[in-house]
N, C-alpha and C positions, 0 to 999 in steps of 0.2 A: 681267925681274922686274917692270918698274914699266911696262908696258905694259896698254892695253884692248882688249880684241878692238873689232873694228868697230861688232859691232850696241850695244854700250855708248855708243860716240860718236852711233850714230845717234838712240838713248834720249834723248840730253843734247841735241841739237840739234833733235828735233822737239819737246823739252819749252820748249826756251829760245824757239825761233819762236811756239809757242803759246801761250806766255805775254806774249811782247812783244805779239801779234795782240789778245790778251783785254785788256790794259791798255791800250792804244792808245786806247782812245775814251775814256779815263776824262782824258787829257789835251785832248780838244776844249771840254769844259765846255757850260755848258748855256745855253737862250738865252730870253729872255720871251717867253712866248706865249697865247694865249687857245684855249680848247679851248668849242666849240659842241658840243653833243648836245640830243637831244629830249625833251623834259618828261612828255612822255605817249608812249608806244607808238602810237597813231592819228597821232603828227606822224614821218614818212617824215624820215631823212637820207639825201640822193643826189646825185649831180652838179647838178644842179641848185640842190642847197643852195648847193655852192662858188660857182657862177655871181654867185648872189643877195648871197652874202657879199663878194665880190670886186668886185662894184658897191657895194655902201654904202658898202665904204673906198676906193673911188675917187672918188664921188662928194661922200665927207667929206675929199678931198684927204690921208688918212691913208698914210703912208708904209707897204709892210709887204715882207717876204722872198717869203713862200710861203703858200700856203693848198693845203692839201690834204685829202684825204678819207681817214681811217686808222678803216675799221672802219663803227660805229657814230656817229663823231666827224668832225668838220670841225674840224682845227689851223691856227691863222694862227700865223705867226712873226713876230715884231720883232725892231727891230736896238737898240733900250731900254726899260727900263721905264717910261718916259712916255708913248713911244705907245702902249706895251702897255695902259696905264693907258687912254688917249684911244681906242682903238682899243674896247676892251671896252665903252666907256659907250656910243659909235655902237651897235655890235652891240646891247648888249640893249635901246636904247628903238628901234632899227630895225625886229628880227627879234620882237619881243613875248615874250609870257608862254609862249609854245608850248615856247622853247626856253631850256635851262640855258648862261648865258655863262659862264664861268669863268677867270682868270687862272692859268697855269699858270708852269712853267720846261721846256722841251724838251731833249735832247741835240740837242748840233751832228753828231753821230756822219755818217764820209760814210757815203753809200750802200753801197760796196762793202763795207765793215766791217761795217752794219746787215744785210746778207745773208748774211753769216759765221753770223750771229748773235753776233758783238761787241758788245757795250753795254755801257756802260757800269753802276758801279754805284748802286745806287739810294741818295739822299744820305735823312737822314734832317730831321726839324724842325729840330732847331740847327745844320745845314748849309745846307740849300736851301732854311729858309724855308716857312712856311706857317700853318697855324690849327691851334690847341690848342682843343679842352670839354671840361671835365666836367661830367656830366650826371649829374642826380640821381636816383633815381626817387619820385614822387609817389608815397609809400608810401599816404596817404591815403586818394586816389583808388583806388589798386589796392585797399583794405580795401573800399570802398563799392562797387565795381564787384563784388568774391565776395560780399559781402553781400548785394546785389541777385539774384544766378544763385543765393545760398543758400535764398532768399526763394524765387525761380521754382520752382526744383527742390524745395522742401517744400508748396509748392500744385499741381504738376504729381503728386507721388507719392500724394497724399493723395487727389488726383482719380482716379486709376488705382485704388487700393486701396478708392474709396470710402469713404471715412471721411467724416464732417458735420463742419464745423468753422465758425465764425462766421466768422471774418477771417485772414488772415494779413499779417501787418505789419511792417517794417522800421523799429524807431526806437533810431536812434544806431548803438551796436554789436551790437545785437541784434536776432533775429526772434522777432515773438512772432506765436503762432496760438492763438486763442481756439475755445473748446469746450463744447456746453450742458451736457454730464455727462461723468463721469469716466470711463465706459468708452470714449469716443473717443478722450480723452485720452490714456490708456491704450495703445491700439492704434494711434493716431499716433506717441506715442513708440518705437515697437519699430520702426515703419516708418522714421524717422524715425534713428533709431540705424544703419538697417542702409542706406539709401539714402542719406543724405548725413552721412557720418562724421566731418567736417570740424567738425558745429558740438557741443559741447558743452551737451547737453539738461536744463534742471532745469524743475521741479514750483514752479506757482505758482498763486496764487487770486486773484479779483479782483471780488466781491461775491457775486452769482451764478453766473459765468463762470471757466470754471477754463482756466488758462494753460498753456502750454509755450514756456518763455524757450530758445532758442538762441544761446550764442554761440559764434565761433570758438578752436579749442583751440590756444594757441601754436603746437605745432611745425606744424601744420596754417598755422597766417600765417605762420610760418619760408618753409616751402618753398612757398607760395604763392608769396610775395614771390621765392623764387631762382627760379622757374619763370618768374616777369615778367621778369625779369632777362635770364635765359638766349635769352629769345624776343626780348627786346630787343635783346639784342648781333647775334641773327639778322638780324632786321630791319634792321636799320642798316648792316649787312654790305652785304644785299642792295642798300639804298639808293646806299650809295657805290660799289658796284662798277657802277652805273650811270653813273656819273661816268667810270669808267676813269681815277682818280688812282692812279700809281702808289706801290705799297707802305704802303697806309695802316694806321694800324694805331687796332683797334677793339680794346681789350679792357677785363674787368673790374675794380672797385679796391675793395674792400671788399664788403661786401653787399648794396648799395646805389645803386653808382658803375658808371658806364662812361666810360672817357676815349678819346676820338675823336681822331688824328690824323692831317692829310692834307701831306703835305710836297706844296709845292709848290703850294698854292692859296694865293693872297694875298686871297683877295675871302672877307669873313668872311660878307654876307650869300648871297652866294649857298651859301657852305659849312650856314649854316641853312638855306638852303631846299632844301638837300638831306637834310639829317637830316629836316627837317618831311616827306616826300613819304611821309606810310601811308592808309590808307582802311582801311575795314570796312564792314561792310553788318552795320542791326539790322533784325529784324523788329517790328512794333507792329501793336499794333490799330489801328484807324479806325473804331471802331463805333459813331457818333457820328448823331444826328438831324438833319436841315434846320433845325430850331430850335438845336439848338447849334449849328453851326456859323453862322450868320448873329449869335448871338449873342457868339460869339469873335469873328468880322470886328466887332462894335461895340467890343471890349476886355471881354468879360465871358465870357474862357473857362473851360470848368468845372475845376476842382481838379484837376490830374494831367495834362491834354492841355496842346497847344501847337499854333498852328494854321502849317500851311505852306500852301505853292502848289504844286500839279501841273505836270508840263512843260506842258500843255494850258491852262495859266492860273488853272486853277480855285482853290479853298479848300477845304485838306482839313484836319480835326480829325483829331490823333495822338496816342496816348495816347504820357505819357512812358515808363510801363514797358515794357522790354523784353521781351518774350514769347521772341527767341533772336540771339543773338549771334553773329558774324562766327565767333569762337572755334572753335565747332565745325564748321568748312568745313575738312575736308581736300585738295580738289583744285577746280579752279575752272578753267572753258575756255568759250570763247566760241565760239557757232554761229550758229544759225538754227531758227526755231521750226516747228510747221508749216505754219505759213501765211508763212514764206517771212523772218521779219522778225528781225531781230537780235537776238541774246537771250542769257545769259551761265546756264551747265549747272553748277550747285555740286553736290558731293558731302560729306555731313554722315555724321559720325561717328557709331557710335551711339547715343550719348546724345542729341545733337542729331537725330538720327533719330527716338528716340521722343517729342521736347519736340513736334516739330514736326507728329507725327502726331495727339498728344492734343492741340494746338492747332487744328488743322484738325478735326479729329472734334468738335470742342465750339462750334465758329463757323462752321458752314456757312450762309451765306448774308448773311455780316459781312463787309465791307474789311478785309483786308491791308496795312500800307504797310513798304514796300521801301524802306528811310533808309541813302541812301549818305553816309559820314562823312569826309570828306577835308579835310584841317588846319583842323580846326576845324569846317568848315560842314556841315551838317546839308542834305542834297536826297534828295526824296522821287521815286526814280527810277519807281512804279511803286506804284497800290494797288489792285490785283485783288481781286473778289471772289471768295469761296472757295466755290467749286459743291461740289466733295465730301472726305472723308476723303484726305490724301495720306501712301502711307508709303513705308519701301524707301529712303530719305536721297536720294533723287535731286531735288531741285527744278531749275525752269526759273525764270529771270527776264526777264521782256521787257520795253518802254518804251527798249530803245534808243534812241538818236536813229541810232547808224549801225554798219555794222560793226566799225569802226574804236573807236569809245566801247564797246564789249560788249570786245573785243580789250585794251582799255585796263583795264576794271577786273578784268577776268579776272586781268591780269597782277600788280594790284596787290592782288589778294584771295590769291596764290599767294604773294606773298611775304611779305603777312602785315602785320596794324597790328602799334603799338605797348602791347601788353600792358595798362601803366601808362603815365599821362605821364611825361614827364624833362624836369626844370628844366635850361637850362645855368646851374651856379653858381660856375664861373670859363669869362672866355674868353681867349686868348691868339694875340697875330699875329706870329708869327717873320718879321720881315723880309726879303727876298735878299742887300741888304746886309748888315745883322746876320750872315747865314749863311756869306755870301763872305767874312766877316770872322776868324768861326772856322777856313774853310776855311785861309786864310792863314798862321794862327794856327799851327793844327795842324801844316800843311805847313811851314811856316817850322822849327817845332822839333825834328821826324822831320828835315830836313834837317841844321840845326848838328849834333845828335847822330850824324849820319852821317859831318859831315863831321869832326867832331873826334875819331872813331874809325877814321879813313881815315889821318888824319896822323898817329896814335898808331902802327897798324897798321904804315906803310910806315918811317917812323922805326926803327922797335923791330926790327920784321922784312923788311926791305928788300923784296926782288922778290916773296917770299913773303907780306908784308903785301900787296902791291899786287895779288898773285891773291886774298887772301881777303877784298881790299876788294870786286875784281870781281864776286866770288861771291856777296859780300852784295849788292851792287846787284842779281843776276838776282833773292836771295832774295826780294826785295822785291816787284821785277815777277812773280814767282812768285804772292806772294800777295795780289796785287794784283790778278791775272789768276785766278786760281781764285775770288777773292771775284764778280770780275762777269759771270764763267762761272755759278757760280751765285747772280747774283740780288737776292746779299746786301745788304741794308740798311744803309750808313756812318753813323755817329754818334761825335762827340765821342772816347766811351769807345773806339768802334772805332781813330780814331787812336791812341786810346794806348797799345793792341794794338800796332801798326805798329809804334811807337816802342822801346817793351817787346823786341819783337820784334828789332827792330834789336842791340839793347844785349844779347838773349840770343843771339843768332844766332854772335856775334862769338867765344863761348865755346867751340864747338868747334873752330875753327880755334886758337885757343891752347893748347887741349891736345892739339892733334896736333902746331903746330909746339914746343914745347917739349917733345915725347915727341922729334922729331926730332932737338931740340938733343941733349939727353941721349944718345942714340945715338951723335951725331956724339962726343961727351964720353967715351962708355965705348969709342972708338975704332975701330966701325963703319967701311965704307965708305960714301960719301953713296949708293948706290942700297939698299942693305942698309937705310939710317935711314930713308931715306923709306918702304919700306916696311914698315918695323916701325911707324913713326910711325902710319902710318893705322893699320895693322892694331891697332895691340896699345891705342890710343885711343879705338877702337869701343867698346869694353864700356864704358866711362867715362861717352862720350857718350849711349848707348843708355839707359843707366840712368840719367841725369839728365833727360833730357828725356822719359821716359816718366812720372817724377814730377811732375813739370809739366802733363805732359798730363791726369795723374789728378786733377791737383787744378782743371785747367781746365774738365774736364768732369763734376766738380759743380757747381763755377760755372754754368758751362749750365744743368745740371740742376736745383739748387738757385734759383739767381738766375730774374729776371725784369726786362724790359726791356734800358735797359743794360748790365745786369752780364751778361746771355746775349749779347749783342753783343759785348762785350769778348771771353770767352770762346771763342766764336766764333774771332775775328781769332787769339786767343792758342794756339787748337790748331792752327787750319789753318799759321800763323805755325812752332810746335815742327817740325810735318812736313816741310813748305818750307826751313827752315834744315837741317835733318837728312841732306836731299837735294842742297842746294847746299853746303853746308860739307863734306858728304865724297864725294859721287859726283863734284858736279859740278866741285870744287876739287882733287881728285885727279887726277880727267882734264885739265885743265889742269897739275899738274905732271908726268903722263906726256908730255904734249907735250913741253914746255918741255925733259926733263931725262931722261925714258924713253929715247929712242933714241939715248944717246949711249954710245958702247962701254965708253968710258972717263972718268971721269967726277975731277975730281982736289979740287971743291969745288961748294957749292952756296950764292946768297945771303941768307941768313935770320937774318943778326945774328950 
């Protein structure tokens, strides 16, 4: 009656080994470490990196475990956070600006487990420590940056349709384009309506000169502004997963906001000078005379340009307006031109396909300059002159210096600038300490409530308390073990999942052994109660903890951040006890009390 067939025990024993196997690492803990990568794609990490790294902390008498090569990445290990500390400041004034030094936390996990693929699971900020931003976005700038492309794009339409207009201008929040008569005006405004939608067109006069004032229509800077947004959370994705920090999380907080979190980096500026790592490429005129420009090298440069220097040394007059924007570059790869020399192959949308084309159609025999834009600085990689009409969105850019720099912006034109700027306007450094502290914390009070439900347990319910104390202990490493099987991200709320977890887990073992009692009360035989007990306790349990489950997984669904992490713990948690309070706590009392013929009493209070 109260027996499992075989392949049941074998279910219960590959589930209990696989779970002990998946939590095992989660008890090594993690160790200080500094993690090296390359700042630019043209800088190689390889054996030789390690070589290089393993002499400056020998030569800096710096203590360290291992250094090794993982990936893309060269990890040194320490045995504390002060050489970790002491170790990273050698490294970055050793190895220069080429490469991103970074203070990390490693798993101690052995080898043999990291080949399981065992690992432990990923602790979150208020655990393991690391750097908090929020960042804002410079709605401002984003307004003046569409105003400027509103501005190009109603002097570029007007130029195609032919239309005569005096000026077109940008002052404040608005475009205004001036006209000698009204029938231009007229027929600028229909174009004007139908080509750039965005701005809102009215009718103005201005002595002799008759106006057309454009401004942008709200919902039109609504979705502007989430389109910055959206690209930005992109970009910044891209940027950190260049880091290889694990489980970071980038997401949005208003309409406005993006909050960046990297557990496990303790170095706050280098965690900025991984958000800062975007470029973009503008195009501008150059169509400047030998008299201007010698007269910009004296400080007298004319209204609207700004004078740079060429790789080649020289002095080149740039107009400030942008004629086309990194924006419209869908795909971006780096070759060789044909005469043999480095050169980076952009592919432009068609919009930007046709700016580019009526740009080149209307300056044949005018510089070009190629303005690469990366944190901040403004270089002028290239100003060709323009022999003929280019269209078909294909351009070449060349003035490499190698293949390796064409390689390099290729990659950072693919992942894309930063839309708008972003302020950070809070920062925030989670300690290790701090983190180790909550760890404790957590652990410590998941612990007393175990244990104070263990003594209750075996007290109340003697041999039977003490299996369903067991039982709860697998529950535990059960889901403990499924959380770092998959991946999961531990946070504060997560413990109190565990906890939660613990205190409801405990509930179907007392409704089975008090169904038992009863049994034994209405004058059963003890193998007759035990099997009524499970059986007829099922429906009980089945239906209370499927109510919990529904309500855990709006949590999820509803919540964000913490409260989907809790959630999380709190379903997987309902499954895991469901399994160990009746499969796997049954099969332990078949052991124990199945195989006896005759059976005259059982200990359960």
């Amino acid at each position: 009656m109260n027996r499992y067939p075989r392949w049941k025990y074998i279910v219960i024993g590959v589930s209990l080994l696989l779970g002990f196997l998946y939590t095992l690492p989660n008890f090594y803990g993690n160790e200080p470490a500094v993690q090296i990568s390359a700042d630019k794609p043209s800088v190689k990490i390889e054996p030789a990196t390690v070589l290089r790294v393993e002499s400056i902390l020998s030569l800096g008498k710096i203590a360290y475990r291992g250094v090794k090569l993982e990936g893309k990445n060269v990890t040194v290990r320490f045995t504390d956070v002060d050489t970790q500390t002491k170790g990273s400041t050698l490294l970055r004034e050793q190895l220069g600006q080429e490469y991103v030094v970074a203070q990390n936390l490693l798993p101690r996990s052995p080898a043999w487990l990291t080949s399981m693929g065992a690992l432990p699971m990923y602790l979150g900020l208020d655990l393991r420590g690391g750097v908090h931003f929020l960042l804002q976005l410079d709605t401002k700038s984003a307004f003046n940056k569409a105003m400027e492309r509103h501005a190009s794009d109603v002097r570029s339409s007007l130029r195609e349709k032919k239309v005569q207009y005096t000026s077109v201008t940008r002052q404040g929040g608005e475009v205004r384009v001036k006209f000698a008569d009204t029938a231009a005006r007229d027929k600028a405004k229909e174009i004007i309506a139908d080509r750039v939608s965005d701005l809102f067109v009215k009718e103005s006069q201005e002595g002799n000169e008759f106006v057309l004032v454009g401004s942008m229509r709200e919902e039109a800077l609504a979705r502007r502004q989430d389109l910055d947004l959206k690209q930005n959370l992109t970009t910044l994705r891209n940027r950190v997963n260049e880091l290889g920090v694990a489980e970071p999380i980038i997401q949005q907080q208003g309409s406005d906001r993006i909050v960046v979190q990297l557990p496990g980096i303790q170095d706050t500026a280098r965690a900025k000078q991984i958000l800062g790592r975007t470029a973009t490429l503008e195009i501008r005129m150059a169509d400047f005379s030998d008299a201007e420009v010698a007269a910009a090298e004296q400080g007298q440069p004319p209204l609207g340009a700004a004078l740079h220097t060429e790789r080649d040394g020289r002095k080149l007059l740039v107009r400030k307006q942008v004629a086309l924007t990194g924006d419209y570059i869908t795909d971006a790869s780096s070759g060789f031109d044909e005469n043999g020399r480095a050169a980076v192959h952009m592919t432009l949308d068609s919009r930007g396909s046709r700016i580019f084309q009526e740009l080149t159609r209307e300056n044949v025999g005018k510089r070009m300059a190629i303005v690469l834009i990366e944190k901040g600085q403004e270089e002028v990689i290239t100003a060709p002159n323009i022999i003929t009409e280019i269209a078909g969105g294909r351009v070449q850019i060349t003035g490499m210096r190698s293949a390796e720099e064409s390689s390099d912006i290729a990659l950072l034109l693919r992942a894309g600038a930063l839309a708008a700027p972003m302020e950070i306007i809070e920062e925030r450094t989670v300690g290790p300490s701090l983190g180790a502290d909550n760890i404790t914390r957590g652990f410590n009070s998941t612990m007393i409530g175990f244990a104070l439900i263990a003594v209750f347990m075996i007290v109340y319910y003697r041999l039977f308390g003490l299996i369903s104390v067991f039982t709860l202990a697998i529950n535990v490493a059960l889901l403990i073990g499924i959380l770092s099987l998959m991946q999961a991200t531990l946070t504060l709320p997560g413990i109190a999942g565990i906890a939660l977890t613990v205190g409801m887990a405990i509930d179907a073992n007392v409704l089975i052994f008090e169904r038992i009692r009863e049994e034994l009360r209405n004058g059963n035989s003890p193998q007759a109660a035990i099997h009524a007990g499970f059986d007829r306790a099922w429906d009980t349990i089945f239906d209370s903890n499927i109510t919990t489950l529904i309500a855990g997984f709006f949590l999820f669904w509803l919540g964000s951040g913490p409260v989907r992490g809790f959630a999380v713990v709190l379903c997987i948690g309902i499954l895991t006890s469901m399994f160990s309070a009746v499969t796997v706590s049954r099969g332990i009392v078949n052991l124990t009390y199945g195989r006896a013929k005759k059976l005259d009493g059982i200990s359960i209070g």
